[in-house]
C-alpha positions in Angstrom: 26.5 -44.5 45.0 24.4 -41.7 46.8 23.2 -42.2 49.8 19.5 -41.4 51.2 18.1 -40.0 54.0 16.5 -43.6 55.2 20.3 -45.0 55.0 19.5 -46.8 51.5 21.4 -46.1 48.5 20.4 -45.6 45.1 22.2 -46.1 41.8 20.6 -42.7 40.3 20.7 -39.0 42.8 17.5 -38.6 40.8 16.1 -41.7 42.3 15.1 -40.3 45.9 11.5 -41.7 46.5 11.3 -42.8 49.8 8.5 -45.0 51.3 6.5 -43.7 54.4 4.2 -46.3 56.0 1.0 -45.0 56.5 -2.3 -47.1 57.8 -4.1 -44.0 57.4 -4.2 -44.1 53.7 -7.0 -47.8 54.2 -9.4 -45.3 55.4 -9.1 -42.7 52.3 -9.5 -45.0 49.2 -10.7 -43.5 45.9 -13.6 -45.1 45.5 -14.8 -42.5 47.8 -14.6 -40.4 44.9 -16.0 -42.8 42.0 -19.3 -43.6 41.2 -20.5 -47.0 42.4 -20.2 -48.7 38.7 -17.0 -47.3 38.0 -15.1 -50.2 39.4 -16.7 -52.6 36.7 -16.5 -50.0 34.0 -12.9 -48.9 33.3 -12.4 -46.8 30.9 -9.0 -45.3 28.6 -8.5 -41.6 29.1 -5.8 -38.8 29.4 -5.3 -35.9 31.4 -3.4 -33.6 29.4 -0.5 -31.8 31.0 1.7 -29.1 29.2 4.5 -28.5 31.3 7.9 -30.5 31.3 9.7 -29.8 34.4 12.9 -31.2 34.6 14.8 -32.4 37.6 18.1 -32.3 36.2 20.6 -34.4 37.6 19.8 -34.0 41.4 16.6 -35.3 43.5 13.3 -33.8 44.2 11.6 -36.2 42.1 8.5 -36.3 44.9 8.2 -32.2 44.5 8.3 -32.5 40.8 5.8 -35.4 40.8 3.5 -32.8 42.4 3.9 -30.1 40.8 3.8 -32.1 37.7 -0.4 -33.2 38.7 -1.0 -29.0 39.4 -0.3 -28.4 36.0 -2.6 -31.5 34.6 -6.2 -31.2 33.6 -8.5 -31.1 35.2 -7.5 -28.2 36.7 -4.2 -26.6 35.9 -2.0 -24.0 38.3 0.2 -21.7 36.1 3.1 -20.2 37.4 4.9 -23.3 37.6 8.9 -24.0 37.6 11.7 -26.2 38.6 12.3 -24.1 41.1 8.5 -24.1 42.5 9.0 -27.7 42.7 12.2 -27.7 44.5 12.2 -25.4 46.9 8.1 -24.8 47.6 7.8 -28.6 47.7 10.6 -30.7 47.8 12.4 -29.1 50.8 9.4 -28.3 53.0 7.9 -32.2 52.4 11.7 -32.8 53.5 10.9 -30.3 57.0 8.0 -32.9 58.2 9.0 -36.1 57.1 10.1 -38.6 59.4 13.9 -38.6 58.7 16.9 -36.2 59.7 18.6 -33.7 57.6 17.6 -32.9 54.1 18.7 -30.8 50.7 17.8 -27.5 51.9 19.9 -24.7 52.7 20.9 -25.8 56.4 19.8 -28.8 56.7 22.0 -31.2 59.3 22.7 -34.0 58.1 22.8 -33.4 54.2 20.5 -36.2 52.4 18.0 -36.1 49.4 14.7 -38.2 49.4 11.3 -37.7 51.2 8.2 -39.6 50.3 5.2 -39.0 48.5 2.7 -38.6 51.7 4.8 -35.8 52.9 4.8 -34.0 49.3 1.2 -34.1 49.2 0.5 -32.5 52.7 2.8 -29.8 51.7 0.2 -29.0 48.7 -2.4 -29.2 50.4 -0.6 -26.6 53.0 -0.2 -24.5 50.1 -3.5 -24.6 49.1 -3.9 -26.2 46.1 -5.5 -29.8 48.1 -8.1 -29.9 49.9 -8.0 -33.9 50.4 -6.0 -37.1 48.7 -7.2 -40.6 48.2 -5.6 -43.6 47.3 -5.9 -46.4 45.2 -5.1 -49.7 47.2 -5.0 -51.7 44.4 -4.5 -52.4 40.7 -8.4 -51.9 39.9 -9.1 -48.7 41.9 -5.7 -47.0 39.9 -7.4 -47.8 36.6 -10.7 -46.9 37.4 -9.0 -43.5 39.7 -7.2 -42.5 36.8 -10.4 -42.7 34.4 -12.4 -41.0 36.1 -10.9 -38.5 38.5 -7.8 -37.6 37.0 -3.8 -38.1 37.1 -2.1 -40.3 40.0 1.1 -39.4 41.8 3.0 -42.9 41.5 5.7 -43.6 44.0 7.3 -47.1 43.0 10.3 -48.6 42.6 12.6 -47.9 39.6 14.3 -51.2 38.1 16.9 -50.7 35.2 14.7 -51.9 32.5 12.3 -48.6 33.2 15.8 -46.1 32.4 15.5 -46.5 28.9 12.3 -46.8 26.7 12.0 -48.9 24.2 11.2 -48.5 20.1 7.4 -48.7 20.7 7.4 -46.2 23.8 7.4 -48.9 26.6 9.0 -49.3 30.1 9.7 -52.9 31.5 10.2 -54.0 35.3 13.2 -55.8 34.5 16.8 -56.6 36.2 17.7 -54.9 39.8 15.9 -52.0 41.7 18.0 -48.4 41.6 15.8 -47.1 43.8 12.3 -45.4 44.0 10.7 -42.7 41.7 7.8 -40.4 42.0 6.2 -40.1 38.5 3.1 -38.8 37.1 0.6 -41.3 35.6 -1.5 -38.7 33.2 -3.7 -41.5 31.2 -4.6 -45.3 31.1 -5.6 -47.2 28.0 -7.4 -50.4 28.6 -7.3 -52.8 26.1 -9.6 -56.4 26.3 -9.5 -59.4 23.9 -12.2 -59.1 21.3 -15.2 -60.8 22.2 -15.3 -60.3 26.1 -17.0 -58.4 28.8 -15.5 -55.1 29.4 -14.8 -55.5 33.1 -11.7 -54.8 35.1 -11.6 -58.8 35.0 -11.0 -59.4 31.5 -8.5 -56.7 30.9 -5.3 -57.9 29.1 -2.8 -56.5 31.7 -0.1 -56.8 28.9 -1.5 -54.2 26.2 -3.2 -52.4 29.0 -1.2 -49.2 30.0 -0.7 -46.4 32.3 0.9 -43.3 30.6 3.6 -41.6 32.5 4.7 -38.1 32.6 8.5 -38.2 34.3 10.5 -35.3 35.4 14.1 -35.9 33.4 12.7 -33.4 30.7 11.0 -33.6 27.1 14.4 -35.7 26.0 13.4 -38.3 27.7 11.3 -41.3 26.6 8.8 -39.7 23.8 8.3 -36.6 24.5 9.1 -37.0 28.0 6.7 -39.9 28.4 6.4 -43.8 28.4 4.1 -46.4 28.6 4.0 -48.5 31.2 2.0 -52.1 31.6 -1.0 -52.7 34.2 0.9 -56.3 34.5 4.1 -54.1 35.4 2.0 -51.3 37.5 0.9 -54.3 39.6 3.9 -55.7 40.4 5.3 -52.5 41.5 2.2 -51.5 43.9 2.6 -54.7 45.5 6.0 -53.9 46.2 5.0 -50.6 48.3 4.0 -48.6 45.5 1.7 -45.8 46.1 -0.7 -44.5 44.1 -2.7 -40.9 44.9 -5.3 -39.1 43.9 -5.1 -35.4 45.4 -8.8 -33.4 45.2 -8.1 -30.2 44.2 -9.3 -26.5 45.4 -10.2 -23.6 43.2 -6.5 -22.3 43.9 -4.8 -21.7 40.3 -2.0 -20.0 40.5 1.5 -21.1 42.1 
């Protein structure tokens, strides 16, 4: 059972989210970056992304997360790779994260994981941020996602999300493995007929965020799944994280 830098263990090495505590994030929500009716207008919509990086059977899932939203609409970085993600990302969010050792070449005590906050400030050291938001809740991820583009997810991974089922779906069901950083490319937002179409009267259960993973195009349907806004809340409230990044004009990796 592989251990992680934060002295958890994980059933999967592919599983190495860790969570970094960070008040900040209150003061940078995305609404910043919606209009004011968007919150009471959510709407379905995908960010297309073209690329299918693949992890293998290792970590790095927070530097493929990221590199995953660079080459998503709206405003795609070519020049991409696994290796991009792994070495440009992964290892140098591990080099100013709060824990000791790492995967990269000389790194004292050898662990895999870092979190999602420290992935993003390495982007935006690279270039290719100039800020990040968050979505603090369930709302602000549906409207984020619908009108500013992907969201890098860190959440915890329970084994009913391993395998997806006939209709393309992943379920929050039996024990935690350990935490994933995932892309969340689209949201489809379904109401009963005959209601208002507000964030209130959403049916959380047809609702859905659609994910982009890093375990390749084999995965899932074509490297994808579905995933409920019931089950989307659930995990935020159990420390999931939910960012937006702002990109620069910076295209090219």
């Amino acid at each position: 059972m592989p251990r992680l830098r934060d002295g958890s263990h994980v059933d999967d090495p592919r599983l190495d989210r860790l969570y970094e505590e960070d008040w900040e994030s209150l003061n940078y929500p995305v609404t910043r970056r919606l209009p004011r009716t968007a919150l009471q207008n959510p709407r379905s919509y995908t960010w297309s992304c073209n690329i299918w990086l693949d992890q293998g059977a290792e970590g790095a899932c927070v530097g493929f997360g990221c590199s995953h939203d660079l080459a998503a609409r709206p405003a795609v970085v070519s020049g991409l790779s696994d290796d991009f993600a792994r070495t440009k990302v992964y290892w140098e969010a591990q080099k100013i994260d709060p824990w000791a050792g790492g995967a990269y070449p000389g790194a004292n005590p050898f662990y895999e994981g870092t979190a999602v906050l420290s992935g993003v400030k390495i982007m935006q050291r690279l270039g290719f941020y100039k800020a990040y938001h968050w979505a603090l809740n369930l709302q602000q991820l549906v409207v984020g996602i619908g009108y500013t583009g992907p969201a890098i997810l860190g959440v915890d991974w329970y084994e009913g999300m391993f395998d997806v089922d006939k209709d393309g779906w992943i379920h929050v069901s039996g024990y935690v493995a350990g935490g994933h950083c995932i892309l969340a490319i689209g949201v489809k937002c379904v109401w009963p007929k005959g209601v208002a179409k507000t964030f209130e009267n959403l049916d959380l259960d047809r609702s859905y965020l659609l994910l982009h993973n890093s375990w390749g195009k084999g995965w899932g349907v074509n490297g994808r799944a579905k995933l409920s806004l019931r089950d989307m809340g659930r995990l935020l409230e159990a420390n999931g994280e939910a960012c937006f990044p702002q990109r620069t004009t910076k295209r090219a990796a």
